[in-house]
C-alpha positions in Angstrom: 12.1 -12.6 2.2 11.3 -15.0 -0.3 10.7 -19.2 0.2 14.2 -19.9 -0.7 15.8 -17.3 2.2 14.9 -21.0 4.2 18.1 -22.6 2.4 20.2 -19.8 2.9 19.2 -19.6 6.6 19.9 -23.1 6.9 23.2 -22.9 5.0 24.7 -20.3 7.6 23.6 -22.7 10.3 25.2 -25.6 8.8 28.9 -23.6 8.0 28.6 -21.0 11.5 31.1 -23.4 13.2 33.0 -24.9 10.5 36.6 -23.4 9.5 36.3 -22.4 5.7 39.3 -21.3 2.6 38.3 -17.5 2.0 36.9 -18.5 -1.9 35.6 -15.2 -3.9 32.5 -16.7 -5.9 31.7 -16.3 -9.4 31.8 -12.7 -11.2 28.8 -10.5 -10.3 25.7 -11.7 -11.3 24.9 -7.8 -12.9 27.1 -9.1 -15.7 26.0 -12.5 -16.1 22.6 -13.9 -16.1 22.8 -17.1 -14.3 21.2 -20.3 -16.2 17.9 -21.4 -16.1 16.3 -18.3 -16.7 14.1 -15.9 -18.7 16.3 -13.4 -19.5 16.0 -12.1 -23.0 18.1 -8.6 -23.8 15.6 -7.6 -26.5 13.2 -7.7 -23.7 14.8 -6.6 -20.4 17.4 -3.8 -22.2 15.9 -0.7 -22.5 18.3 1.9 -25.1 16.0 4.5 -25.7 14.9 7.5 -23.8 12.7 6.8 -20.9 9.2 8.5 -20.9 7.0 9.2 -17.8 6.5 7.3 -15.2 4.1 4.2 -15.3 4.4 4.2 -19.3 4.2 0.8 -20.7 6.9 -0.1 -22.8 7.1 -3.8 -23.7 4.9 -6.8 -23.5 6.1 -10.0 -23.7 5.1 -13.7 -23.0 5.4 -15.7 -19.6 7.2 -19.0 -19.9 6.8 -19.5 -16.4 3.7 -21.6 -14.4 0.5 -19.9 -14.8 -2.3 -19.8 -12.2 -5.8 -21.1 -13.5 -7.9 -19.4 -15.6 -5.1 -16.7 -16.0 -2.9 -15.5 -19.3 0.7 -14.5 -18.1 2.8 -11.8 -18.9 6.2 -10.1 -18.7 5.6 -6.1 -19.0 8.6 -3.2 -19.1 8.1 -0.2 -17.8 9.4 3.4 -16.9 9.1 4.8 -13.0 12.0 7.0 -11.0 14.2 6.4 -8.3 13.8 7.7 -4.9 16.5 10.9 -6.2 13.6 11.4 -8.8 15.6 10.0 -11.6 14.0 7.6 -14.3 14.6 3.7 -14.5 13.0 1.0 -16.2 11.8 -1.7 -14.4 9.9 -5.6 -15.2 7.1 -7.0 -13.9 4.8 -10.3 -14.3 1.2 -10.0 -15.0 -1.2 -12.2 -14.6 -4.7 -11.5 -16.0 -8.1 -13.4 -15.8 -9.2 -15.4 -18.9 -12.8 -15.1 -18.0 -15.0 -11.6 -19.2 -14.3 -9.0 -16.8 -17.2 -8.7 -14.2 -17.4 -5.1 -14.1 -15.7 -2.1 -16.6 -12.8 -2.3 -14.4 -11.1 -5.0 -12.3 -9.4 -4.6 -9.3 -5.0 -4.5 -9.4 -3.6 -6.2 -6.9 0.2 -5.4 -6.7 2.4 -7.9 -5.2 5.9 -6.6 -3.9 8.5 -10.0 -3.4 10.9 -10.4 -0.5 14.4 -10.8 -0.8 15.7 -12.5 -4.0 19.4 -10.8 -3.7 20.0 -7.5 -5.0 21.5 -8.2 -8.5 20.5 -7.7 -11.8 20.2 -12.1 -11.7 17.6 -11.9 -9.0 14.7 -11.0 -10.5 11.6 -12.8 -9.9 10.0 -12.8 -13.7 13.5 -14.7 -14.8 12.3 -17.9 -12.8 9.5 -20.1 -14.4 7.5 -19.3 -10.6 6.9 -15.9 -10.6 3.0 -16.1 -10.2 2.7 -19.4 -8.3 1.3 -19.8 -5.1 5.0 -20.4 -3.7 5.8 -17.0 -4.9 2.6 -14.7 -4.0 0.3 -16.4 -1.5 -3.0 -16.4 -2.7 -3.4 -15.7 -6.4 -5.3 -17.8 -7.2 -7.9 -16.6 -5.0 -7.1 -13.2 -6.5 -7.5 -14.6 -10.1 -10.7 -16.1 -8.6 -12.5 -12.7 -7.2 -11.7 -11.1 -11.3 -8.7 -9.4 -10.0 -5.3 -8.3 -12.4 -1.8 -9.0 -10.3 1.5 -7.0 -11.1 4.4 -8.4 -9.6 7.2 -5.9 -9.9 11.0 -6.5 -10.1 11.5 -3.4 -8.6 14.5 -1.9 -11.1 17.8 -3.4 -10.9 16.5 -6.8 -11.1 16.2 -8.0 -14.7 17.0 -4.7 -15.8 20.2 -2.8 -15.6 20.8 -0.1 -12.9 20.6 0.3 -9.1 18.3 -2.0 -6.9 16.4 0.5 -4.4 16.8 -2.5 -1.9 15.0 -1.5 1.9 15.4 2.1 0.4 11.8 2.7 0.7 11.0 5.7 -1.8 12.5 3.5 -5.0 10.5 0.5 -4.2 7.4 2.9 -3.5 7.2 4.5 -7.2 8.4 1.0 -8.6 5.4 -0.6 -6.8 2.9 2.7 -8.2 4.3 2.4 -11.5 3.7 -1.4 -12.2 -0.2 -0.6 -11.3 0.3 2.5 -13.9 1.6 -0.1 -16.3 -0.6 -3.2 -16.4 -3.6 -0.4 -16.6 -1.8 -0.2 -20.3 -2.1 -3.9 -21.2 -4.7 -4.3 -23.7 -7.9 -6.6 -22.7 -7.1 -6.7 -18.7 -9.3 -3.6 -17.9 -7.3 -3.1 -15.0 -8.5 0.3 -13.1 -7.6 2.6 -10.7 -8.7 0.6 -7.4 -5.6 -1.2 -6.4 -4.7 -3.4 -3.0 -0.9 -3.6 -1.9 0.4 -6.5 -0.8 4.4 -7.9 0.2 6.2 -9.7 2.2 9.5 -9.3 4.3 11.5 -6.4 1.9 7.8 -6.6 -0.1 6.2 -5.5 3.1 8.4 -2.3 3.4 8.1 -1.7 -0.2 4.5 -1.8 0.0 4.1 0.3 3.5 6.2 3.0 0.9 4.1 3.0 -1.9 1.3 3.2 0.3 2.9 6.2 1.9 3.6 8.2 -1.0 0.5 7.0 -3.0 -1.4 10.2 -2.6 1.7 12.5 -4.0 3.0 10.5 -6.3 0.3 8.6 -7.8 -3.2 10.6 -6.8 -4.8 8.7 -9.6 -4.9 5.8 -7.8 -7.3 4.3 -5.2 -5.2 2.2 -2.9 -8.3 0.3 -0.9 -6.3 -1.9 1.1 -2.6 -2.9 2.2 -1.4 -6.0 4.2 2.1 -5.8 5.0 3.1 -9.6 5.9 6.3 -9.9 7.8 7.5 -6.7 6.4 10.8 -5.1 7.2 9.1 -2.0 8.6 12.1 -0.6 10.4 15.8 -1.1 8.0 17.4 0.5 10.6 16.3 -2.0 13.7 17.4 -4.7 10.7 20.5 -3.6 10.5 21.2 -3.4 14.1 20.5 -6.7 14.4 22.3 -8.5 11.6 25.5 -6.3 12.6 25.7 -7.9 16.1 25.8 -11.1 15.1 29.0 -13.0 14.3 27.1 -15.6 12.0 29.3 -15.4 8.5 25.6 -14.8 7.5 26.1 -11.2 8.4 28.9 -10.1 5.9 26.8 -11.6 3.1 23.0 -10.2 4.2 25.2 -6.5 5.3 26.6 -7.0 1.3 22.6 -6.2 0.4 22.5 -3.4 2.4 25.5 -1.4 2.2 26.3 -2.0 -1.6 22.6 -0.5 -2.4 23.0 1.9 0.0 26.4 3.1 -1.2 25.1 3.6 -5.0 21.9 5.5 -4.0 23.2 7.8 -1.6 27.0 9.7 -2.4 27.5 10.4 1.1 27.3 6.3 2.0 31.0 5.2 1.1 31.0 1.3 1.2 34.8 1.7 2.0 34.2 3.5 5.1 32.2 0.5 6.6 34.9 -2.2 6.1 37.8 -4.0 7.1 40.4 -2.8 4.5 40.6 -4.6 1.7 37.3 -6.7 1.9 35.5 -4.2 -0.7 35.8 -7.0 -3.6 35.0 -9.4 -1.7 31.6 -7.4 -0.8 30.8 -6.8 -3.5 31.1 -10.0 -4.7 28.7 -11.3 -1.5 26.0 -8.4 -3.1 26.1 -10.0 -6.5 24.6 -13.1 -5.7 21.4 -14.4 -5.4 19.0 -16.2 -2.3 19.5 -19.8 -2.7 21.6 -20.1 -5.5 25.2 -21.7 -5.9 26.8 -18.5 -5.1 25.2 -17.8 -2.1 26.4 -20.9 -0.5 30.1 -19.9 -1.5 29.8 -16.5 -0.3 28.3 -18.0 3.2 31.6 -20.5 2.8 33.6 -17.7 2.5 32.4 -14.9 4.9 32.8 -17.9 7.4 37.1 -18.3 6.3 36.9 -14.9 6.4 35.6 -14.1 10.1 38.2 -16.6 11.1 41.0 -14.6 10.1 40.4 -11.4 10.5 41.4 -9.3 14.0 38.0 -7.4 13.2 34.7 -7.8 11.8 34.4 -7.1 8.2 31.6 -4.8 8.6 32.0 -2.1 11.1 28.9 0.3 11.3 28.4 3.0 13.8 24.5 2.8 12.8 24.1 5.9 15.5 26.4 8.8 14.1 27.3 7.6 10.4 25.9 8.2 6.6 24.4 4.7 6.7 23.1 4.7 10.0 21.2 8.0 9.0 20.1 6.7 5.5 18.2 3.5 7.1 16.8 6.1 9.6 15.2 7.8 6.6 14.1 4.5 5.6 11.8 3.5 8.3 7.9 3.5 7.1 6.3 5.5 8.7 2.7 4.1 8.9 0.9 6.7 7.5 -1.5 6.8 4.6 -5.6 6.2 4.3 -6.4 2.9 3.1 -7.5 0.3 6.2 -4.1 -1.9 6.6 -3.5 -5.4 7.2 -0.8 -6.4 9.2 0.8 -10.2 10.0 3.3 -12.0 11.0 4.6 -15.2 13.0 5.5 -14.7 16.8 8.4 -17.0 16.1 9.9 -14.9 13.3 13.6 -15.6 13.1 14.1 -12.7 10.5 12.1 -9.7 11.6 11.4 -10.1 14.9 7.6 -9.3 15.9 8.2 -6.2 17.7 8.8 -4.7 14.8 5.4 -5.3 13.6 4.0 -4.2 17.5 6.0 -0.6 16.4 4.7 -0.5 13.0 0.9 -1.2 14.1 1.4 1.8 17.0 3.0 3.8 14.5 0.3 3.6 11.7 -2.4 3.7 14.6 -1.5 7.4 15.6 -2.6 8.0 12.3 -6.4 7.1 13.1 -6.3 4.8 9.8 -8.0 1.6 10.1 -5.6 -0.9 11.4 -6.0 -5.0 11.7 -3.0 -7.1 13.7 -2.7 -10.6 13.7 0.1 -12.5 15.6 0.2 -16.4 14.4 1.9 -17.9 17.7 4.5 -19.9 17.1 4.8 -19.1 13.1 8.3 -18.5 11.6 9.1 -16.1 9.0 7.9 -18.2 6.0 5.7 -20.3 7.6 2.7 -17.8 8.1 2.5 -17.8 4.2 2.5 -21.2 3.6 -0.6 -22.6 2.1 -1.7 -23.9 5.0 -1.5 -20.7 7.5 -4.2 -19.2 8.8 -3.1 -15.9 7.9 -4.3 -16.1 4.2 -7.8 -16.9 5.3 -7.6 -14.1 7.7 -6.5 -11.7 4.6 -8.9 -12.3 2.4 -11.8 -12.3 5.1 -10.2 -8.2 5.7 -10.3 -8.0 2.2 -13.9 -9.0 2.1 -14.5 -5.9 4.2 -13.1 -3.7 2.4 -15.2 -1.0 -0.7 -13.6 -2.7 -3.7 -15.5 -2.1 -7.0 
């Protein structure tokens, strides 16, 4: 999950005890873009047939903070679903300045945490897409002559379903950015690329690592760190379900309401109270951090209060859903050596998780790296001042990058 999950976790702290008006925030944020943002309709609406996979389709200015020695853009660009139908999705770009040291540089994709799951979300409509705050360590990556595309994944600045913890649609997203910024004229971007993410990023990069070799055989995936990543949706689930922190309703909206427009057999109305559909619905539409999160968190709490029953009611062993985030869990496999890390202290995906993921992906026989940072939390093992960035990039320096 992003930096600003920390104000949303500290939110439902603050309101888990305190008795609340059931409020239904603003409209959903699919509609309306919310202020202070990049969002341009010429650029972000796509009305024309969509071509093949990884074809460039726009190029446009980043108005956002820049790393140095970089030139910053916004890219659209087709890719598929995980049902294999097309989508446009945006990205940011950043590119070195400086001549490139070689015919081809290095792409390192960057897949974000959680943002929220509407169309509002999206990372490239915030002025710090490409900062440090956003993806640890690009300026290092700027540094060693690399290109980095961070994707949207579709859904978020662009119209259409966000393939949120549903591991195939973040996969070919995450494949098709690299595809894409090998378009962008002057970055010389080639086919070696490194994966990186965090939280939902980590998943979405453990995916496109995982279907690299079928989907995207043209591309050399030479590393992957996976950074807190939520490996396992199904173990998620489980464990934001048994809570009764009004947090649940409102993190359960980003699951369920995805979950229910990707796959016909998930019927969100199955999984709730009755008559708390709008209300979900209206939880999914906002974004981490923002003004309407806090209201939803307000309001799941009023809600909880009076109800005889929780608002979400998942049998996650013999239902739809519970089968769907089954399907969902990466599976560890793939070639390239793989990074993993994360905090001991994690308060959002607890460590084990990682422990199950390393196991998995070490039946394999690929080259796996584990690092536990004791007593680091969620967000702190990114934070500028973690030893987990200087343990990436010494991996990276093993690895055969051109």
């Amino acid at each position: 999950m992003s930096r600003r999950t920390l104000s949303l976790v500290l939110t439902a702290a603050l309101v888990a005890g305190t008795p609340g008006v059931i409020h239904i925030p603003r409209a959903a944020a699919n509609a309306v873009i919310t202020e202070n943002t990049q969002y341009d309709g010429d650029f972000y609406d796509w009305q024309g047939e969509i071509p093949a996979p990884g074809t460039l389709l726009r190029v446009a200015d980043y108005a956002g903070s820049v790393p140095a020695g970089a030139r910053a853009l916004r890219i659209l660009y087709a890719t598929t679903r995980g049902d294999g139908s097309p989508a446009v999705a945006s990205a940011v770009v950043a590119v070195p300045t400086t001549p490139p040291r070689s015919a081809t540089r290095t792409v390192m994709a960057w897949q974000h945490g959680t943002t929220g799951v509407a169309r509002a979300c999206a990372p490239s409509l915030t002025p710090d897409a490409l900062t440090e705050d956003a993806i640890p360590g690009i300026s290092q990556a700027i540094e060693r002559d690399w290109v980095v595309v961070a994707t949207d994944y579709p859904g978020q600045g662009t119209a259409g379903r966000f393939p949120y913890l549903i591991g195939e649609g973040e996969g070919r997203s995450t494949l098709d950015a690299i595809r894409a910024s090998r378009g962008l004229e002057g970055a010389q971007a080639g086919a070696d690329a490194l994966l990186f993410g965090h939280s939902q990023g980590g998943h979405a990069t453990l995916f496109a690592d995982q279907i690299s070799a079928s989907y995207a055989p043209e591309l050399r995936i030479r590393g992957v760190a996976a950074l807190s990543a939520a490996a396992d949706p199904l173990f998620m689930a489980r464990r934001i379900l048994s809570t009764t922190s009004p947090l649940a309703p409102v993190v359960g909206s980003y699951v369920l309401v995805p979950y229910s427009e990707e796959y016909p057999d998930v019927r969100l109305g199955d999984y709730l109270f009755p008559g708390t559909e709008p209300l979900i619905r209206s939880f999914a539409s906002t974004c981490v951090g923002d003004e309407g999160m806090t209201n939803a968190v307000l309001s799941s709490a009023g809600l909880t209060k009076v109800l005889p029953a929780p608002v979400i009611n998942v049998n996650l062993d013999t239902t739809p859903a519970g089968a769907r985030l089954r399907e969902n869990i990466a599976s560890g496999q793939g070639d390239a050596p793989l990074f993993l890390g994360q905090g001991t202290e994690d308060e959002v995906v607890p460590v084990d998780s990682q422990r199950e993921m390393a196991q998995r992906a070490g039946e394999t026989q690929r080259r796996v790296e584990v690092h536990e940072y004791l007593g680091g939390t969620h967000m702190s093992v990114i934070a500028a001042d973690s030893p987990l960035l200087g343990d990436l990039f010494a991996w990276v320096d093993t690895l055969e990058l051109r």
